[in-house]
SEMI-703916 format. One record per residue (C-alpha): residue number from 1; residue in three letters; chain; x, y, z. Coordinates in pm, 1 decimal, always signed. Layout:
<rs>
NUM	Ala	A	X	Y	Z
...
</rs>
This chain:
<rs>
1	Unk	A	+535.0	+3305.9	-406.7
2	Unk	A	+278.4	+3072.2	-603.0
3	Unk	A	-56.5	+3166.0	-699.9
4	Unk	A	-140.4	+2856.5	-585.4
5	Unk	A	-1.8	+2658.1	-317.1
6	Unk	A	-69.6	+2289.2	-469.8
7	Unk	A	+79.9	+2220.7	-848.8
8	Unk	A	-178.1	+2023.3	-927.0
9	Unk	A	+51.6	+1762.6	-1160.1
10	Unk	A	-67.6	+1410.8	-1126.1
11	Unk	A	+139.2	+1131.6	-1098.8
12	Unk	A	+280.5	+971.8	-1416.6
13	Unk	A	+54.2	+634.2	-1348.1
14	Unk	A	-248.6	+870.2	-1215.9
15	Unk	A	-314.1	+685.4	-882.8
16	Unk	A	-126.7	+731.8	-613.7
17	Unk	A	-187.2	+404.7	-483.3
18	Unk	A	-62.6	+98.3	-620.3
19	Unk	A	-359.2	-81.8	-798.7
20	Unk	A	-310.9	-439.3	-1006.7
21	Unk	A	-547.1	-499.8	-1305.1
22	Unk	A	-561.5	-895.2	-1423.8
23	Unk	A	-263.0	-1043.1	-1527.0
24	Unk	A	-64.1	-737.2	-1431.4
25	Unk	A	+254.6	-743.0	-1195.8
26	Unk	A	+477.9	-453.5	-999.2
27	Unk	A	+815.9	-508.7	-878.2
28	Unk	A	+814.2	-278.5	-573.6
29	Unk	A	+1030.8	-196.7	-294.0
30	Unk	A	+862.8	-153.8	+45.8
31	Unk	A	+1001.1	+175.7	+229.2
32	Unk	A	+799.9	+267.9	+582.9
33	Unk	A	+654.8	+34.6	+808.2
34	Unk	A	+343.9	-155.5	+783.2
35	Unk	A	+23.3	+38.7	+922.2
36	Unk	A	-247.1	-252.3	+1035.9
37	Unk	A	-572.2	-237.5	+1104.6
38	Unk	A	-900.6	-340.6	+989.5
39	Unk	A	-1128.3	-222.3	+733.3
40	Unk	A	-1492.2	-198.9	+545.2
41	Unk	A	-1621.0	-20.5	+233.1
42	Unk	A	-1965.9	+170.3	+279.5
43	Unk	A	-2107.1	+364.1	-29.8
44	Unk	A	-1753.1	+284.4	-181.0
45	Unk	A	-1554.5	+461.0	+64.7
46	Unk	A	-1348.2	+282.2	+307.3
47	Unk	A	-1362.8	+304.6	+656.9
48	Unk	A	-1055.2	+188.1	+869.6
49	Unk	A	-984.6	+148.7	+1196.1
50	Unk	A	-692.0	+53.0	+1421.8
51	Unk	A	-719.8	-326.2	+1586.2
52	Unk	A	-693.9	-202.0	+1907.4
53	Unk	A	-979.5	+33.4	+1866.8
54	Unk	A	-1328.4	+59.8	+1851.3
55	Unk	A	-1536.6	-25.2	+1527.2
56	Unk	A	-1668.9	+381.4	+1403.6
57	Unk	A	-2023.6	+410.4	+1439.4
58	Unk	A	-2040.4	+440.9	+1056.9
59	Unk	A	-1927.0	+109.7	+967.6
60	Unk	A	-2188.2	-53.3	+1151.9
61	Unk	A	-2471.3	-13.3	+839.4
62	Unk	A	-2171.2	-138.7	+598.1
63	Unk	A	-2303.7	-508.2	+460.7
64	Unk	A	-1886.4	-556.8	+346.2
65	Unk	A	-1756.5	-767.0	+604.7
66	Unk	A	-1461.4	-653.1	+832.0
67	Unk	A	-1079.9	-750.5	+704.7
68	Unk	A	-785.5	-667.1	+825.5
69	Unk	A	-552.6	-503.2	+617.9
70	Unk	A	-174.4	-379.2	+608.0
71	Unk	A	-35.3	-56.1	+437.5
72	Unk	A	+314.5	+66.9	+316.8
73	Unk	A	+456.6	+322.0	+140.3
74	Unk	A	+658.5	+169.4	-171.1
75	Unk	A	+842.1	+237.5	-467.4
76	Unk	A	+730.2	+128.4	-779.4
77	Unk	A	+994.0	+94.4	-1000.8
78	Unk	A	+803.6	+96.7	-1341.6
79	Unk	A	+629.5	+432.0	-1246.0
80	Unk	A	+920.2	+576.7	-1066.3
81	Unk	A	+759.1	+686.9	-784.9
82	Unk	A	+654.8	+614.8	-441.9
83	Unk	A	+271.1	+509.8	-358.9
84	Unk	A	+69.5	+352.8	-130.2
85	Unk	A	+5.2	-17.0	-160.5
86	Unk	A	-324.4	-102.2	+60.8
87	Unk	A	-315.9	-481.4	+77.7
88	Unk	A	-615.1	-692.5	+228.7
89	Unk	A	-563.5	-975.9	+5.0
90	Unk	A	-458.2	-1272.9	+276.4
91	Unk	A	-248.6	-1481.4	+61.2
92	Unk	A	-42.1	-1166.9	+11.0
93	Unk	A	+1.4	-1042.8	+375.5
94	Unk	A	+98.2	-1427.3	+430.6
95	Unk	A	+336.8	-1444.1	+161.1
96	Unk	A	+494.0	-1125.2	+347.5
97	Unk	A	+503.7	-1263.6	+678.8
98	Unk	A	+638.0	-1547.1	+576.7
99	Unk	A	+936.9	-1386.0	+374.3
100	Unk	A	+998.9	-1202.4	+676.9
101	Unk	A	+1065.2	-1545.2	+851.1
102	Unk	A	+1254.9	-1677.5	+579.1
103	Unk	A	+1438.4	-1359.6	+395.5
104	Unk	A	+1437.4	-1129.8	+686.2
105	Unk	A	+1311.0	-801.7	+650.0
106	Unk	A	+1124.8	-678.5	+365.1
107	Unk	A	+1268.5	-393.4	+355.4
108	Unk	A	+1583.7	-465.0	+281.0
109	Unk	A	+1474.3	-667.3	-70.8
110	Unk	A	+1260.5	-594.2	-396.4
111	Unk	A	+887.8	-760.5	-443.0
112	Unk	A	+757.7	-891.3	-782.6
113	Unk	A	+377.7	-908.9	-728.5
114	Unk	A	+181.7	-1055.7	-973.2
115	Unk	A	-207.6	-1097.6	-998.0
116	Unk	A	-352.8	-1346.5	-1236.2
117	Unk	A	-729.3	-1391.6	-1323.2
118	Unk	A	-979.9	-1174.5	-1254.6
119	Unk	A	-1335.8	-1198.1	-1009.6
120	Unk	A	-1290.1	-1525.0	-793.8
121	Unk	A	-1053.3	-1683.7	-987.9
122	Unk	A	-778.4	-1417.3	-901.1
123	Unk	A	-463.0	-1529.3	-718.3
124	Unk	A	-184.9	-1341.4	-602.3
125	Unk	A	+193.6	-1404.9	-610.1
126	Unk	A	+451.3	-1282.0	-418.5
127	Unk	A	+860.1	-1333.7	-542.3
128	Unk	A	+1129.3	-1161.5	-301.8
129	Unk	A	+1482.2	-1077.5	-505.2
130	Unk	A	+1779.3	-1119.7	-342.7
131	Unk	A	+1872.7	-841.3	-43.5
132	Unk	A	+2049.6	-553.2	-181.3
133	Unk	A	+2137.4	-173.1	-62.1
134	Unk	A	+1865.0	+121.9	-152.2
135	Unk	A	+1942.7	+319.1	-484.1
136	Unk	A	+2007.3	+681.8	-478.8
137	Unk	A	+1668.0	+731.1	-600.8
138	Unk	A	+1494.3	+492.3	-388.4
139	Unk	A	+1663.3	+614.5	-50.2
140	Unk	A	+1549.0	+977.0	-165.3
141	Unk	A	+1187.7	+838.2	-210.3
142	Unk	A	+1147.5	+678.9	+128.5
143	Unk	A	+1259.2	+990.1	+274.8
144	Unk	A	+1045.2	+1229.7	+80.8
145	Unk	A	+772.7	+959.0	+140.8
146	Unk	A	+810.9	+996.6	+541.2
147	Unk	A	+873.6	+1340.2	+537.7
148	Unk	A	+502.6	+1428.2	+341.6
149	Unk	A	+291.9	+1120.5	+327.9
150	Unk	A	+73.8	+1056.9	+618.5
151	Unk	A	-47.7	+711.3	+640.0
152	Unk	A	-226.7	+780.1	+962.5
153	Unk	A	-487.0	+964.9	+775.4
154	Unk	A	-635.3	+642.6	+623.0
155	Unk	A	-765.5	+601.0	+979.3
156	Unk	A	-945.3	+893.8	+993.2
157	Unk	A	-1072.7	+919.5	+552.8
158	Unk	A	-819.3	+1211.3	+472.3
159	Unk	A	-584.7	+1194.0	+228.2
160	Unk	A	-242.9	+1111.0	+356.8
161	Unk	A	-77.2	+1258.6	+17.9
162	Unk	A	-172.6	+1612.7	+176.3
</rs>
């Protein structure tokens, strides 16, 4: 038995969440469902809620407006290991739906994002590759992802990676 029951490593990219910086790109593969909702930032925490439910009480003195946002679980193949990619960014969550109408679903293909500029000027692209079975690696991900992430918890401001 441990000393300690966490192991404290970090992950090799040190954010569990997938972040882009200007001019940066991730090719990614989504592997759980979307979780929707909407969101605002107060004293530079987020505060989320589901679309069906009520606004928290909290997010009422927030000046950032309300957005809706999706999240997934992914792989990100340069890091080699799964995150969380929070998305807000509309052009994005369009691109998405959109593939889904044309390419089917996005689970079943890899993602090149790519974000270019920075401040106002930044615009996001979206480039599905063609369908093609989970790796090995990638099919043990999305189940280790199920089986210890909780995305739920972004709903209520706990961490889902505990």
């Amino acid at each position: 038995m441990s000393f300690l029951t966490n192991n404290y490593e970090r992950s090799a990219s040190g954010s569990q969440y997938l972040k882009f910086a200007p001019n940066d790109s991730a090719t990614i593969r989504i592997i759980s469902m979307p979780l929707e909702g909407i969101e605002v930032w107060k004293d530079k925490k987020p505060i989320r809620w589901k679309y069906a439910g009520e606004m928290p009480k909290e997010a009422y003195g927030s000046d950032d407006k309300p957005k809706p946002f999706a999240a997934f679980g992914v792989w990100h193949y340069g890091d080699k290991e799964y995150k969380i990619y929070q998305c807000n960014t509309r052009s994005v969550l369009q691109e998405l739906a959109n593939l889904n109408d044309v390419e089917g679903d996005p689970l079943s293909y890899d993602l090149t994002i790519t974000r270019k500029g920075a401040g106002l000027d930044t615009k996001y692209y979206v480039k599905a590759s063609k369908p093609k079975e989970l790796t090995e690696e990638v099919l043990f991900a999305s189940q280790e992802f199920a089986a210890k992430v909780n995305m739920e918890a972004l709903f209520t401001g706990e961490n889902p990676f505990q």
